[in-house]
ZAZA-812117 format. One record per residue: x, y, z negated of N, C-alpha, C, CB in turn; residue in three letters. Coordinates in steps of 0.001 Angstrom, whole numbers, plus 500000, padded with zeros to 6 digits. Each point is the difference from the previous one (the first is absolute). Glycine has a CB too. Example, Ala and Ser with C-alpha at 12.3 -4.5 7.8 and 13.67 -1.06 7.14 Angstrom:
// ZAZA-812117
513190494310492200499110501190500000500900501200500000498108498827498754ALA/501542502223501966500820501190499940499230501090499270501184499372502145SER/
END
This chain:
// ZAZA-812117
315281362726400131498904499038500101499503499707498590500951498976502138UNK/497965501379497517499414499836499264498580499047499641501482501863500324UNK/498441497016498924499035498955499766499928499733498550500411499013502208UNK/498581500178497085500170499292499420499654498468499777500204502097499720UNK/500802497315499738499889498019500460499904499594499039501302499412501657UNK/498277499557498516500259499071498490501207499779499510498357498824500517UNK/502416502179498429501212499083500216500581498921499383500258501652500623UNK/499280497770499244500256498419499107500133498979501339498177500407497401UNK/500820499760503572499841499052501133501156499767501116497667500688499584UNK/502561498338500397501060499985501287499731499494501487501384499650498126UNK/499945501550501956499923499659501952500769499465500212499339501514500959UNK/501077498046500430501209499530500665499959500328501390500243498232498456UNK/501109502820501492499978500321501990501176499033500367499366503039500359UNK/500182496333500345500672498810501370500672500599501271497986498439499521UNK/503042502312500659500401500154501149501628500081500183497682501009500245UNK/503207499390501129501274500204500281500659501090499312499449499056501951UNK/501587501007497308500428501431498772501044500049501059499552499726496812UNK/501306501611503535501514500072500712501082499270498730499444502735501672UNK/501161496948499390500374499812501442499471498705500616502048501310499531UNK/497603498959501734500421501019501128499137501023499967500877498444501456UNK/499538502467498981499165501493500123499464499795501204501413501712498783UNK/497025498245500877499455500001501107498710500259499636501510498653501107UNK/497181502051499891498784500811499668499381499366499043499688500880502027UNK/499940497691497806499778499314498934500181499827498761499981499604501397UNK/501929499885498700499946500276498470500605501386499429500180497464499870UNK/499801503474500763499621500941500069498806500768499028501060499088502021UNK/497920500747498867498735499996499487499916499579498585499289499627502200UNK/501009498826497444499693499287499437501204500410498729498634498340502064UNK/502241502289498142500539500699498510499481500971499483501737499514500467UNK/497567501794500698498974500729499671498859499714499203500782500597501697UNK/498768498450498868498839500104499156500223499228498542498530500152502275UNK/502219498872497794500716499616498598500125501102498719501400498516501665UNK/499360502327499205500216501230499090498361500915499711502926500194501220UNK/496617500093499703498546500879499772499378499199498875499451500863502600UNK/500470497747497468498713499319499508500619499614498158498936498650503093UNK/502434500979496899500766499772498478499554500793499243501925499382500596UNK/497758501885499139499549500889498658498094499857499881502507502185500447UNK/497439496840500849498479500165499640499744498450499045499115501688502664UNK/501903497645497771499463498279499317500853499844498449499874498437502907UNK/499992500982496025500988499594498938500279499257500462499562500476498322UNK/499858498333502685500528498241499658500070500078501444498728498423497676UNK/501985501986503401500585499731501627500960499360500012499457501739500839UNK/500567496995499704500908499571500541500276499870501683499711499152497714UNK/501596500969502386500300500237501795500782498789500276500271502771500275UNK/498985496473501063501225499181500504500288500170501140499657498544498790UNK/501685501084501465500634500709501031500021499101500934501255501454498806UNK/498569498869502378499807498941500960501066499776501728497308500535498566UNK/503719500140500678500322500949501364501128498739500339499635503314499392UNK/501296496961501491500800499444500874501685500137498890498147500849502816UNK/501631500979496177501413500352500008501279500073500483498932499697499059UNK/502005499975500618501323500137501122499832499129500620501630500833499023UNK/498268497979501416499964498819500629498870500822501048500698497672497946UNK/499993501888503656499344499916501305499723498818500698500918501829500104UNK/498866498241501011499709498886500725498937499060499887501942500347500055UNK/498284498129499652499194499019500085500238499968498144500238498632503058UNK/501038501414496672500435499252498762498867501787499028503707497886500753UNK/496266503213500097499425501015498800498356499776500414502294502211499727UNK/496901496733501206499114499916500262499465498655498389500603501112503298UNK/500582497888496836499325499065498363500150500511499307500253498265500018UNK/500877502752499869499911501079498731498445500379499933502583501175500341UNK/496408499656500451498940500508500078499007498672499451500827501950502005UNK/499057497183498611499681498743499529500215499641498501500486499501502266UNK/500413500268497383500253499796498632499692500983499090501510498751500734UNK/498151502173499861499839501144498809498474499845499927502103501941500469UNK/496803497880500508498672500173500219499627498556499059499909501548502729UNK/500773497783497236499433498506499342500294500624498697500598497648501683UNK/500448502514497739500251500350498519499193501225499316502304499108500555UNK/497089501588500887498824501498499614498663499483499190500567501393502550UNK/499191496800497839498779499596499569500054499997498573499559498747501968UNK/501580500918497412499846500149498768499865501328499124500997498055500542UNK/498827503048499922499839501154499380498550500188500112502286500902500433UNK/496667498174500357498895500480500263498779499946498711500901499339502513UNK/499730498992497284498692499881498335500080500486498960499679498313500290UNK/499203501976499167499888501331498993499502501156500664501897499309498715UNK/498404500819502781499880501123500270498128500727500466503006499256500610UNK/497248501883499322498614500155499934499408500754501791500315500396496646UNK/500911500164503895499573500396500948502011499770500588496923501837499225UNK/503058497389502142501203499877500482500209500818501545500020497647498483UNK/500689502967501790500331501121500974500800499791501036499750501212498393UNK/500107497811502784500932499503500874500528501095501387498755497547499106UNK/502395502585501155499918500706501288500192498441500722501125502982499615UNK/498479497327501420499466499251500924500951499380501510497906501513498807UNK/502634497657500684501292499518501451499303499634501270501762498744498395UNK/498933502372502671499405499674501909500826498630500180499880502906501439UNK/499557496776499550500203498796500939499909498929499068501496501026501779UNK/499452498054498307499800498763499326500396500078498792500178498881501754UNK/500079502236497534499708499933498412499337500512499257501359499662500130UNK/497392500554501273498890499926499574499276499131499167500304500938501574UNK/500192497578498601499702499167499498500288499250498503499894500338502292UNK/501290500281497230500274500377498946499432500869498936501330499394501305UNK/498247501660499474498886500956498782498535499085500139501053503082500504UNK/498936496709500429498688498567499452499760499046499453499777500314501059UNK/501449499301498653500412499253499021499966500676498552501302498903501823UNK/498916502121498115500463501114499149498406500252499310502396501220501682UNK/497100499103499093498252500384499962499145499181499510500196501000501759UNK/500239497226498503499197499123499720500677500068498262499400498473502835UNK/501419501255496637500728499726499168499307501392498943502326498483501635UNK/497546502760498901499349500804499050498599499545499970501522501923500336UNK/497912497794500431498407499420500176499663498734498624500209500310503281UNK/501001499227496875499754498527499230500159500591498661501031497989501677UNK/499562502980497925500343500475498767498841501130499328502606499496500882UNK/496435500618500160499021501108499967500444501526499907498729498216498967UNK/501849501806501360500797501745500250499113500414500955502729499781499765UNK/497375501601500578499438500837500980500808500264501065498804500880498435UNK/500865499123502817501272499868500826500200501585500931499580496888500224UNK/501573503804499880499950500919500913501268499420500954498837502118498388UNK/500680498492502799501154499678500998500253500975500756499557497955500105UNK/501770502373499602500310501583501028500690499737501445500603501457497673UNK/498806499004503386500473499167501196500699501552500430497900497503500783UNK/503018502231499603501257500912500841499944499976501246501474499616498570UNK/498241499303501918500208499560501539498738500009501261501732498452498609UNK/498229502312502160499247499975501369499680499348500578500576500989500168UNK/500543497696499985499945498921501136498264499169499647503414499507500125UNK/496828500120498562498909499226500083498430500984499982501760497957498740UNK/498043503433501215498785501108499942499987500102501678500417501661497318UNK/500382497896503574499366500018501492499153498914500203501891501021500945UNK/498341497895498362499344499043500950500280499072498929500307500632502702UNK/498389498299497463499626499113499153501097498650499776497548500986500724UNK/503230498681498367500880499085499823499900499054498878501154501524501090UNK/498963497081499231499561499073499063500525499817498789499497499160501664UNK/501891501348497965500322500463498955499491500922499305501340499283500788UNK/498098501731499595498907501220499367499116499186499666500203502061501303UNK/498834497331499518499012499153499371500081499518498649499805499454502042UNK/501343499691498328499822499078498903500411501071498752500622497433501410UNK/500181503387498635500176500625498725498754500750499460502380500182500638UNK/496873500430500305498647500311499349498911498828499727500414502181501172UNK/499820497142499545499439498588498944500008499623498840500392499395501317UNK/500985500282498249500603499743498775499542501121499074501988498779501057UNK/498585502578499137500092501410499506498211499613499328502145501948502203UNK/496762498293498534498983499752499627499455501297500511500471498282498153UNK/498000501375502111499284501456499740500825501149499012497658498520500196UNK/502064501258499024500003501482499064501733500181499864497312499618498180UNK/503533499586502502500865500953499727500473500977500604500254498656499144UNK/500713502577500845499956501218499848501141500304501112499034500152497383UNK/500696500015503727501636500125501338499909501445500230499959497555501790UNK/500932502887497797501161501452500194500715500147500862500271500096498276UNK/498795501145502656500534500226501312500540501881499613497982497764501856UNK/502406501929499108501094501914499987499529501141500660502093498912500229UNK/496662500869501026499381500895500027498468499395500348502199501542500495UNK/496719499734499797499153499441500460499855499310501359499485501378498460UNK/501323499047502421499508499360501129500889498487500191499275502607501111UNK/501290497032497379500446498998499973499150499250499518501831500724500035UNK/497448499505499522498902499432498834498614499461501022500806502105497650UNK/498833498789503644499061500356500893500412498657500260499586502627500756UNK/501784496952500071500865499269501037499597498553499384502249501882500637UNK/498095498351497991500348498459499284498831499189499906501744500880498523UNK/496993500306500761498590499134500402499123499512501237500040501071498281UNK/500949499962502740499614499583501585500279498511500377500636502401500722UNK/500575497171498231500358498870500705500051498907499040501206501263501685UNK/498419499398497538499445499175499031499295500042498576501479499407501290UNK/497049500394499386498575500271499596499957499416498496498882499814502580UNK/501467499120496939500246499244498894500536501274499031500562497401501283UNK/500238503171498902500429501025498466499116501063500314502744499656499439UNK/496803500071499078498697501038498886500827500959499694498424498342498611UNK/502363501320500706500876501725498748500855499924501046500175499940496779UNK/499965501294503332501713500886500357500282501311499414499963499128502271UNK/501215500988497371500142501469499182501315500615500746498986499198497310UNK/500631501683502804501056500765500800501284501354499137497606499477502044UNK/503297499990498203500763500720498926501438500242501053498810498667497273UNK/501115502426503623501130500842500399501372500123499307498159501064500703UNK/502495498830500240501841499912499699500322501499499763500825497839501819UNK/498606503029498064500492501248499817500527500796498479498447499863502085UNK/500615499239496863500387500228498448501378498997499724497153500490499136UNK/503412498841501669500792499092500035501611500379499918498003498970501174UNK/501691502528499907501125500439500450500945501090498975498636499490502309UNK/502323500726497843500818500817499613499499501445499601501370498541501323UNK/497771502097497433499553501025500524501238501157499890497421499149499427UNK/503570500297500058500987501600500234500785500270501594500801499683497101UNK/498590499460503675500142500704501459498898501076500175500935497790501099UNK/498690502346498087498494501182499967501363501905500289497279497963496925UNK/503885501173501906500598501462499978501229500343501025499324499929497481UNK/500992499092503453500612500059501036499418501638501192500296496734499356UNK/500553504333500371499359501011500614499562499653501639501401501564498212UNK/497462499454501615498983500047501571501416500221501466497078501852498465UNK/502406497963502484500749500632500851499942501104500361500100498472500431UNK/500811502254500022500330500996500728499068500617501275502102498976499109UNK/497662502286501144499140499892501223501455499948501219497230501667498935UNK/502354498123501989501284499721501282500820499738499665499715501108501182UNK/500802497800498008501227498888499646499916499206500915500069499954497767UNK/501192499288502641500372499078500829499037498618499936502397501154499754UNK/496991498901501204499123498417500031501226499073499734497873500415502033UNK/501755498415496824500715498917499529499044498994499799501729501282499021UNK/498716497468501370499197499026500167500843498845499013498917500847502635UNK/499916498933496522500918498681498796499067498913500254501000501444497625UNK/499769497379501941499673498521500102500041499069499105500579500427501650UNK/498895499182497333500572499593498863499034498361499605500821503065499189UNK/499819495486501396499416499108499398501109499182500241497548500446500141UNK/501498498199499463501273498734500219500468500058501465498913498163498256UNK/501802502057502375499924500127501471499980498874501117501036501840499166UNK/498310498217501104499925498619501147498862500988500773500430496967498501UNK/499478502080502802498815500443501315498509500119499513501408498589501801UNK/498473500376497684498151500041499615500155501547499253499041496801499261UNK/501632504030499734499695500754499485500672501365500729499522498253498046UNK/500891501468502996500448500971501181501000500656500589498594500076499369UNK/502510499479499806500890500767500277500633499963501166500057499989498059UNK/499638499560502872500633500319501535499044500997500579501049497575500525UNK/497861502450499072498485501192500674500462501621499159497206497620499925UNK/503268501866498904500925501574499377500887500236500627499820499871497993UNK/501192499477502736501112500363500483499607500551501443501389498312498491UNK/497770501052502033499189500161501668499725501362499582498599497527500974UNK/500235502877498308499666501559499878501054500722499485497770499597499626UNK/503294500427499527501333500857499651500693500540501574500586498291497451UNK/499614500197503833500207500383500909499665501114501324500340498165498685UNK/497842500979500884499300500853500791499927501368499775498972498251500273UNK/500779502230498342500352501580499444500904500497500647499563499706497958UNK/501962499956502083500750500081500534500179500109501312500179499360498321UNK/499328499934502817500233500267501450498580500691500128501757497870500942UNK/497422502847498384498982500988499804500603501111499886498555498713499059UNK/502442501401500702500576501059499668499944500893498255499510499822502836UNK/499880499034496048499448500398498630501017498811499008496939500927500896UNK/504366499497498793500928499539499914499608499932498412501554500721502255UNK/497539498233497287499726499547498651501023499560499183498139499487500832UNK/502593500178498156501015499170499364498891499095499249502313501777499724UNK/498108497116500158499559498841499503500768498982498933498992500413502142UNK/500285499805496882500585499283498771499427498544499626500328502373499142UNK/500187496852500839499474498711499830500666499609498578499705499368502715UNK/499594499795496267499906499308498866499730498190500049499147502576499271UNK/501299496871499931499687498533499780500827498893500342498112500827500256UNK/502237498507499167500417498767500351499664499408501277499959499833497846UNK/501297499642502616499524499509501111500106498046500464500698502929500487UNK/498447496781499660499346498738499899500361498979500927498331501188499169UNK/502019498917502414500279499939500631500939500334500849498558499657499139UNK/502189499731501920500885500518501196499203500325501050501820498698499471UNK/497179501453501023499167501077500743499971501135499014498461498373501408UNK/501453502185497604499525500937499446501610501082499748497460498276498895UNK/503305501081500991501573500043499909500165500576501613500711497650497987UNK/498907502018502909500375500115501313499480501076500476500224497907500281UNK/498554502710499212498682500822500175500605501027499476497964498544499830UNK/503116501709498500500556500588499348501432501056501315498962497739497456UNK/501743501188502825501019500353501442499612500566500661500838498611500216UNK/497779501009500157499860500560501077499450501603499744499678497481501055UNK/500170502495497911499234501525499666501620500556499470496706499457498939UNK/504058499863500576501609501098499631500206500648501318501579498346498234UNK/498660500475502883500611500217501173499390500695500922500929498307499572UNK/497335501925500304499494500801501341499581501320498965498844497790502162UNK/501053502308496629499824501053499473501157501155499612498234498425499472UNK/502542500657499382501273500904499694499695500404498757500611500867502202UNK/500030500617498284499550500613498363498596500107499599501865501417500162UNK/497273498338500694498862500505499544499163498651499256500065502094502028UNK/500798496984497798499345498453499052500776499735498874499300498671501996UNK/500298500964497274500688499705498783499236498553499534500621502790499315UNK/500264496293499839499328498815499465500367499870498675499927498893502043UNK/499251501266497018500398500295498591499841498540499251499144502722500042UNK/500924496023500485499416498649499474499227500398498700502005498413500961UNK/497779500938498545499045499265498462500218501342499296500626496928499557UNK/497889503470500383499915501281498732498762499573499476501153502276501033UNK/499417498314497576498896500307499209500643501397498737498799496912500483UNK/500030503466498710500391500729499338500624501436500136499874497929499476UNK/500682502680500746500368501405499979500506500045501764500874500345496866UNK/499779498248503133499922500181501972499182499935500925501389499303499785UNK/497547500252499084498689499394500721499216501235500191499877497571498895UNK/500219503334499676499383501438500299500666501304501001499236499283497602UNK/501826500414502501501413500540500634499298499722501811502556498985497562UNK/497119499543502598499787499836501519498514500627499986501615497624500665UNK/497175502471498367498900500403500531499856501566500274499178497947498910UNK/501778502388500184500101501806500097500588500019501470500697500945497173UNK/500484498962503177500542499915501141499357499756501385501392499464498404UNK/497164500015501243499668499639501386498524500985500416501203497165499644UNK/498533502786501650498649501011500133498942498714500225501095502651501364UNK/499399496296499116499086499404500696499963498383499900500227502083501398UNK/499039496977497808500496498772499469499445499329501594499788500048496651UNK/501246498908503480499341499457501638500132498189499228501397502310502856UNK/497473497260497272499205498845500073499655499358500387499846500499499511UNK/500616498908501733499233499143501216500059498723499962500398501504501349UNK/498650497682497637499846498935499266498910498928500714500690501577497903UNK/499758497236502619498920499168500594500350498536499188499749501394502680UNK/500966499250495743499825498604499331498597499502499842501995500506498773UNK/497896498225501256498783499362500265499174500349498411501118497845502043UNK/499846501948497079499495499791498324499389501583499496502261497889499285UNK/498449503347501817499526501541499496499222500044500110501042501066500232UNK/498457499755498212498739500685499257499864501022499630499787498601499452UNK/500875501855499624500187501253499671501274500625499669498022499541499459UNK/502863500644501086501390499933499955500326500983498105500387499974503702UNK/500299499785496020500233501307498828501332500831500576499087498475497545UNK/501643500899503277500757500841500840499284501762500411500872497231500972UNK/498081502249500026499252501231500368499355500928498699499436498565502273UNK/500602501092496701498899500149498538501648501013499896497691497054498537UNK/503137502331501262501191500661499008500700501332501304500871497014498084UNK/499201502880502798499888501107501641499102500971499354499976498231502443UNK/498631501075497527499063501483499869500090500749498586498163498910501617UNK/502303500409497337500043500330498595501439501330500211498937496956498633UNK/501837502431502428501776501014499867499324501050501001502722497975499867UNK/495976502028500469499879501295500900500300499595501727500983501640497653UNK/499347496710502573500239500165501616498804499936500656502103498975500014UNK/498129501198501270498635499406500959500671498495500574498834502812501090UNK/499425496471498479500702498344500609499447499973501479499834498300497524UNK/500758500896503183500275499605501465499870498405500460501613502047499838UNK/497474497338499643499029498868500176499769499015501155499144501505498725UNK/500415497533501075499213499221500540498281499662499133502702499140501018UNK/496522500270500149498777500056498827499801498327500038498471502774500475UNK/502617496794499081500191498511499578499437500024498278502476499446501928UNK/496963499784497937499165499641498980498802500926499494502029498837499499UNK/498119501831499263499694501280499371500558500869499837499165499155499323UNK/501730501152501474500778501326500216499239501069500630501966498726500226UNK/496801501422500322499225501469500629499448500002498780499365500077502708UNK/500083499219496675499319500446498591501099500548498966498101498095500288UNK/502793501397499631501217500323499276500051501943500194501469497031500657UNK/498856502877500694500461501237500318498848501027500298502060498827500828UNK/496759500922499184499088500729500401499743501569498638498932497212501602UNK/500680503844499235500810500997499501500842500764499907499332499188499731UNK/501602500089500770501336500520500190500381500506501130500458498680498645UNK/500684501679501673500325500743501313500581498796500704500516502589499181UNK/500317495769500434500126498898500214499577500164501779499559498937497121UNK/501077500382503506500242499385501685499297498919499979502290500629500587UNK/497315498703499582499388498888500879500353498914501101498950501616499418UNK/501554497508500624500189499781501567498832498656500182503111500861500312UNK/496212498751500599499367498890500238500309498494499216499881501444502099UNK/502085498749498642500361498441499823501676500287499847497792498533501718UNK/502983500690497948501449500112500044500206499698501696500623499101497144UNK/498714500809503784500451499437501303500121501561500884498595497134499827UNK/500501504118499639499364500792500607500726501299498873497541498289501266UNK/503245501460497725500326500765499462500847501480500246499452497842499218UNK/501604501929501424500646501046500078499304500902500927501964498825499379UNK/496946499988502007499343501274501139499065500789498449499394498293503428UNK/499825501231496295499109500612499198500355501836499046499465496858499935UNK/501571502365499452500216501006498789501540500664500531498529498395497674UNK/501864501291503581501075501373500242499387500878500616501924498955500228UNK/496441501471500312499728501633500531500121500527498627498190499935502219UNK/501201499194496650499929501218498892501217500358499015497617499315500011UNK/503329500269500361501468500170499197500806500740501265500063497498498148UNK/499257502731502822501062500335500839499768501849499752500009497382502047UNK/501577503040497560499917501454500020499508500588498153499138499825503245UNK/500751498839496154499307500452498238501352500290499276497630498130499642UNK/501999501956499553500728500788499055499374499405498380500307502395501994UNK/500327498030496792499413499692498761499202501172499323501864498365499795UNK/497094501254499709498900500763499841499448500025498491499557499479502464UNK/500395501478496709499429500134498764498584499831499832501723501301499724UNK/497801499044501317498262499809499477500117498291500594498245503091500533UNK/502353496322500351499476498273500013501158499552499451498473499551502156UNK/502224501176497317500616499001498477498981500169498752502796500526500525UNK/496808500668499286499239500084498719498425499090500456501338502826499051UNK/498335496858501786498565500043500621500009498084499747499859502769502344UNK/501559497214497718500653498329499990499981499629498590501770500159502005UNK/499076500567497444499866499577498531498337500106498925502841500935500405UNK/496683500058500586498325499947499108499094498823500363499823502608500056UNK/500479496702501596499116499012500193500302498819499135499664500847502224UNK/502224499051497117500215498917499251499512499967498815501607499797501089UNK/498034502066498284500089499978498585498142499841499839502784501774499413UNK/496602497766501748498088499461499759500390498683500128498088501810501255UNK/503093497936499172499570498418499981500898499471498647499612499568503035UNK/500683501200496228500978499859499049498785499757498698502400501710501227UNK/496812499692498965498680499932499053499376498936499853499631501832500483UNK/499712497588501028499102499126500402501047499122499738498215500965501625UNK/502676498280498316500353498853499618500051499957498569501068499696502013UNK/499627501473496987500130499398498427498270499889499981502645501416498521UNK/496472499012501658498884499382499575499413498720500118499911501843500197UNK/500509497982501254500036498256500277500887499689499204499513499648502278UNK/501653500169497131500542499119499190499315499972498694502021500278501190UNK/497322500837498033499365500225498962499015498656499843500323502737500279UNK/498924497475500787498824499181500873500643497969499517499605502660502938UNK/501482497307497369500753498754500640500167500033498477501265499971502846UNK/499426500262496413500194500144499010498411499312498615502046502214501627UNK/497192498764498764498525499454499461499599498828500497499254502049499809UNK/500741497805501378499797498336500152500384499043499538499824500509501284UNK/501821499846498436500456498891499681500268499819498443500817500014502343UNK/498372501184497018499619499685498590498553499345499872501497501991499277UNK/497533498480501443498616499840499858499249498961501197500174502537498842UNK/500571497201502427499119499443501039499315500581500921499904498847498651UNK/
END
């Protein structure tokens, strides 16, 4: 990524740093890192929860967002990611506080819930926020969604999760032609993000007579998700494996290993997963829902589809039934990631100039 900024002028990005690992702060270390060689004078505050859970890691989040105000004056352009539900109300707080200081405001929104439908917390933050400031959405038809529902935001800049990701899953080799269909799963695990609809299709393969093995990844969050886990040891066997919490060389280890990333996500907050981004980068084919911006995500690609997580497994087991792993829609997978890989470092370039110039 290449720009040039003022560099004397300072920024300040406002958002959640890990831990906890999660799409957010996530994100939000990414772009930390992209944007540092472009500023001299960045400062980052961290806003996140860290080890502390529960209620007691929720004032943690609290206490950190009040003490963020003081990094704001002086500043010349301040960079908030943007908290769903009721801390929402906190980055509006956040927003007013750069307003009063005359900064330029960008706000990067992660979350879906509030781009369906009009919510009085959105309001008011584009109130505060003001005309001209600058909301960062992840794709276009997120961007389409957000002004649908709310006509009030002028600027939006759109800057894709795909320059974000890992690019040395780029060298994770292609698949095999007629290798064993394998189906991987890899998030925080709980229901909203699917893992009982992965285990349903591992089965269904199975009394299909297309005896898939299924590898699952991630922490698990819950005792439904734990139970969902059993039940796939016990009706599968050898053909499941549960590798908990990877990253790093296991993380590249599970994407090589698999033909087929399965996804059946009806979290309310999904947008653009980087899960599916880092699948198509190792060469898999993803296996979807078109919950949020995920058909735009995947469009291009050889990627499944299903309507809804309710309709999932009827949907997308005719076309897994009897497959196999395939070199041209592994390679065909990794090229639709490596345009959106392009098309995003330029949006950050983009994001980047704004938040030197306006």
């Amino acid at each position: 990524m290449n720009c040039v900024v003022e560099r004397g002028m300072r920024v300040t990005l406002i958002g959640p740093m890990p831990p906890p690992v999660n799409g957010q702060s996530v994100v939000m270390s990414h772009v930390v890192g992209k944007l540092t060689p472009q500023f001299a004078k960045m400062r980052v505050a961290d806003i996140g929860e860290g080890q502390t859970g529960g209620r007691l890691g929720r004032f943690v989040g609290v206490g950190r967002s009040v003490r963020a105000w003081r990094s704001i004056p002086g500043s010349r352009a301040v960079y908030i990611a943007v908290k769903a539900d009721h801390g929402m109300w906190l980055t509006t707080a956040t927003a007013a506080v750069a307003r009063l200081f005359r900064a330029r405001v960008f706000l990067h929104h992660h979350s879906y819930c509030y781009v369906r439908e009009r919510k009085p917390r959105m309001v008011a933050l584009a109130r505060v926020a003001g005309p001209r400031a600058h909301h960062i959405v992840l794709a276009k038809s997120m961007a389409r969604d957000l002004k649908a529902v709310m006509p009030e935001i002028r600027r939006t800049l759109i800057v894709g999760n795909a320059a974000l990701v890992d690019t040395t899953l780029l060298d994770v080799p292609l698949r095999a032609d007629r290798s064993q269909l394998v189906l991987g799963h890899l998030s925080n695990l709980y229901l909203d993000k699917g893992i009982a609809e992965v285990v349903d299709l591992a089965l269904a393969l199975k009394n299909a007579r297309t005896p898939a093995r299924l590898i699952v990844g991630g922490p698990t969050t819950d005792v439904e998700a734990r139970r969902h886990l059993s039940r796939a040891a016990r009706e599968l066997g050898a053909l499941f494996e549960y590798r908990g919490p990877l990253s790093g060389d296991a993380k590249h280890a599970f994407y090589g290993d698999i033909t087929h990333f399965v996804f059946p996500s009806r979290y309310v907050h999904e947008s653009v997963p980087l899960v599916l981004y880092e699948a198509m980068a190792a060469g898999a084919v993803c296996v979807s829902t078109r919950q949020g911006s995920i058909p735009e995500q995947l469009a291009g690609s050889p990627g499944i589809l299903a309507l809804s997580k309710d309709t999932f497994v009827q949907e997308t087991l005719p076309a897994l039934i009897g497959a196999t792993g395939s070199c041209a829609a592994s390679r065909e997978s990794r090229r639709a990631f490596t345009r959106s890989l392009a098309e995003s470092q330029e949006q950050l370039a983009v994001l980047a100039t704004q938040l030197a110039t306006g």
